[in-house]
N, C-alpha and C positions, 0 to 999 in steps of 0.2 A: 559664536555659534557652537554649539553645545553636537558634535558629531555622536549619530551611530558607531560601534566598534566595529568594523568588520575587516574580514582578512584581503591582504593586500593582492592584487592581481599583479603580476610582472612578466611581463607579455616582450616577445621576440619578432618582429618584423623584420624579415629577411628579405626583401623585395625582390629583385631579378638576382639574387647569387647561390653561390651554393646548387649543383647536381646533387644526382646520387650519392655518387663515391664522397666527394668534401661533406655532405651530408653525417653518412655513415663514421666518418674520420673526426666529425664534432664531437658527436655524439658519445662516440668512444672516451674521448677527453673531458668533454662536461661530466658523464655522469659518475667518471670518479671523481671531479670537486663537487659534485653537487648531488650529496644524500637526498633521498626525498624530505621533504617538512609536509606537518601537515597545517600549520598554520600558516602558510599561502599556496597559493595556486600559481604555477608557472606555463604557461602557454605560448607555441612555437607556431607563427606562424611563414611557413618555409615555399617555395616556388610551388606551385603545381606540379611541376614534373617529378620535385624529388619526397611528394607527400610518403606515396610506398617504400620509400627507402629510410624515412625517417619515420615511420610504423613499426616498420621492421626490427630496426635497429634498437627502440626503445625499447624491444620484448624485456617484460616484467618492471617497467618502470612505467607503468598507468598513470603518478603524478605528472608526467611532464603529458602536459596536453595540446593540442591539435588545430589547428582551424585554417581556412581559407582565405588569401588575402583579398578576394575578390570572387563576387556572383553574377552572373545575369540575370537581366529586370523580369526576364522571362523562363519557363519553368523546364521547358526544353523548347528546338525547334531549329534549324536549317540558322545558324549562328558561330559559325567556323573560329576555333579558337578559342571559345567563350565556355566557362563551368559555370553551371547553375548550382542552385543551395543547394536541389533534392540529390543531384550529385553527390554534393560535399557531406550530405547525411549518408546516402549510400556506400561512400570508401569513411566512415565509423569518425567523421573530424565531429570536433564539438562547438567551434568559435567560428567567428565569420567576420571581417572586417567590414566596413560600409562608410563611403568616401572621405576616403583617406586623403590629406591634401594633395599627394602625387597624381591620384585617379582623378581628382578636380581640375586640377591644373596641366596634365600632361595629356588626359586623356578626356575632357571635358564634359564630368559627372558635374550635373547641375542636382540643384537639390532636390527636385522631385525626383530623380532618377536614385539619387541616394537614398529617399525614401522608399523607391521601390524595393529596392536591393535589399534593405533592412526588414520589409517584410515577408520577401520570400525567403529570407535565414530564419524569420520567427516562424512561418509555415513549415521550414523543412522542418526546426525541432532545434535548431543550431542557435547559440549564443550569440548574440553580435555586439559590436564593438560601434561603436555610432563616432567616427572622428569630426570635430571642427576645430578651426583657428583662424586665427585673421591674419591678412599679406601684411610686407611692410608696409606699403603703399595706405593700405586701412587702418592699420595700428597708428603710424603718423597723421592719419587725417582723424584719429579720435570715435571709429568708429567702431573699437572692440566689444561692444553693447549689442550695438543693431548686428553685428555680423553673427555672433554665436547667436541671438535671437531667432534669427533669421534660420539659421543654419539647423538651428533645435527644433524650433516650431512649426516649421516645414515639413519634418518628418512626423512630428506629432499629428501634426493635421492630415498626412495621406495616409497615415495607419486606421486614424478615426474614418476616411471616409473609404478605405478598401475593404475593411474588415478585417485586416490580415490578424487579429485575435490579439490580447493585450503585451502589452513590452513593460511587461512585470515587473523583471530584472533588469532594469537598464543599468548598464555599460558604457562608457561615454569617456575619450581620450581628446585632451584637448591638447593639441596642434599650434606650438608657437610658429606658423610658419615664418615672420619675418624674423626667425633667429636663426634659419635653420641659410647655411654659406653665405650669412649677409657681413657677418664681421657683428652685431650684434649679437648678445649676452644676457638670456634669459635668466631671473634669478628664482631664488624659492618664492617670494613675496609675487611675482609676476605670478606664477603658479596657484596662489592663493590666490589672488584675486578673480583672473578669468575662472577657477573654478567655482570661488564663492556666486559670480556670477551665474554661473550654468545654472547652480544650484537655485537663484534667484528667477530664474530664466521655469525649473520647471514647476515650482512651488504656484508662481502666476496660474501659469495651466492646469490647478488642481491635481499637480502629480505629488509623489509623497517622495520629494528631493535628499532628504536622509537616509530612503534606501537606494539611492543611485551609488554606484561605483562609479568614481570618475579619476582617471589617468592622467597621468603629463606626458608629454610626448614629445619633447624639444630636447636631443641632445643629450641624452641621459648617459652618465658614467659613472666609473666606480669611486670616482673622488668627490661625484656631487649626491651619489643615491640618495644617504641619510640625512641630507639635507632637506631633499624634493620629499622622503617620506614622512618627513617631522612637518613638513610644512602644513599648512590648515586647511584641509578639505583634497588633498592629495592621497588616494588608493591606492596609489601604484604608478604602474609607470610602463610606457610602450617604447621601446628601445630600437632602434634603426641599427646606425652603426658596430655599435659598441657590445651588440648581442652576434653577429660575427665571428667573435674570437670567442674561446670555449671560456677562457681563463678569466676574461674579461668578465663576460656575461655570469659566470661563477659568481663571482665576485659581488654582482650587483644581487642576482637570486640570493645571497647568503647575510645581504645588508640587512641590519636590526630595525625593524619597525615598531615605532612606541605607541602607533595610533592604532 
């Protein structure tokens, strides 16, 4: 397959860690290893509590960007604990995650509800990020096809029937979740393939799957980056652990992409 060129996304999923202060204290240290580039885009997405401190902190460094690791289905209303898109448009974020394997599985986003989430970040104005992957449990019964199908088309379909207005620019991180503390070992080739998939996945539905951006998101380090970026149909890369450490995450923002 013969790819689009476009520049790589490398995105920082900090889930429950990181306050203010460790916030602040990153930051400090990334952004002297990490000059801006403008051939990629680098996106932090950090807890909700410590978004205003890592606003702050990046005064005059606009390349590193912003987003939300999660919205609710709804646009406000008597929802305790819960941030909505128009929120996350209101405090200036630009990205937005939408069901993330952890929110699937911990916190039991089914797909339509993921599809909600994805189009109130397209109504705020906000980027979203669309995750899927398959368990181990699926991967071993051969079912890596129908799940990302499943997982894609699902949200295609409640965007066509809400109106929530087109998903122009999709974003789309794919989730090896059976590699993620199982003692299995995702490789580039694995990467390739469930992405060529996606890509197969949106091209069926009349979508124009070369200009999808699509992510790996399993375990990503600074000894595999330019691996997962060389590989065939891989964008970039959503980072868990290994975006944490300043030096770390340097390291992988500064990896050479040939695609």
């Amino acid at each position: 397959m013969n790819e689009a060129v476009r520049q790589p996304v490398l995105a920082a999923n900090w889930k429950m860690f990181k306050g203010p202060e460790t916030t602040r204290t990153f930051l400090d240290r990334f952004m002297e290893l990490y000059p801006a580039h403008s051939d990629r885009s680098v996106v932090f997405f950090p807890a909700a509590i410590s978004i205003s401190a890592f606003l702050a902190a990046r005064s005059g460094r606009d390349d590193l960007e912003v987003g939300i690791q999660d919205v609710h289905t709804e646009v406000e209303g008597a929802h305790t604990g819960a941030v909505s898109a128009a929120m996350a448009a209101e405090a200036k974020l630009g990205w937005g995650l939408a069901g993330h394997s952890e929110r699937r599985q911990e916190f039991g986003d089914e797909d339509a509800g993921v599809g909600a989430k994805l189009g109130r970040l397209l109504e705020a104005g906000l980027r979203p990020i669309l995750c899927v992957g398959e368990t181990l449990e699926e991967r071993r019964a051969g079912l890596l096809e129908e799940v990302l199908s499943r997982q894609v088309e699902s949200v295609l379909d409640g965007l066509a029937a809400s109106g929530s207005g087109p998903w122009s620019d999709k974003v789309l991180a794919y989730e090896p979740v059976w590699a993620i503390g199982t003692g299995e070992t995702a490789t580039p080739r694995d990467a390739a393939e469930a992405h060529g998939l996606i890509r197969e996945i949106l091209s069926r539905r009349a979508a124009d799957e070369q200009a999808a951006t699509i992510l790996y998101g399993g375990s990503v380090k600074p000894d595999n980056i330019e691996a997962l970026l060389a590989a065939e149909g891989v964008n970039g890369v959503l980072v868990g652990g290994a975006s944490l450490d300043p030096d770390s995450f340097a390291q992988i923002c500064l990896a050479r992409s040939d695609r």
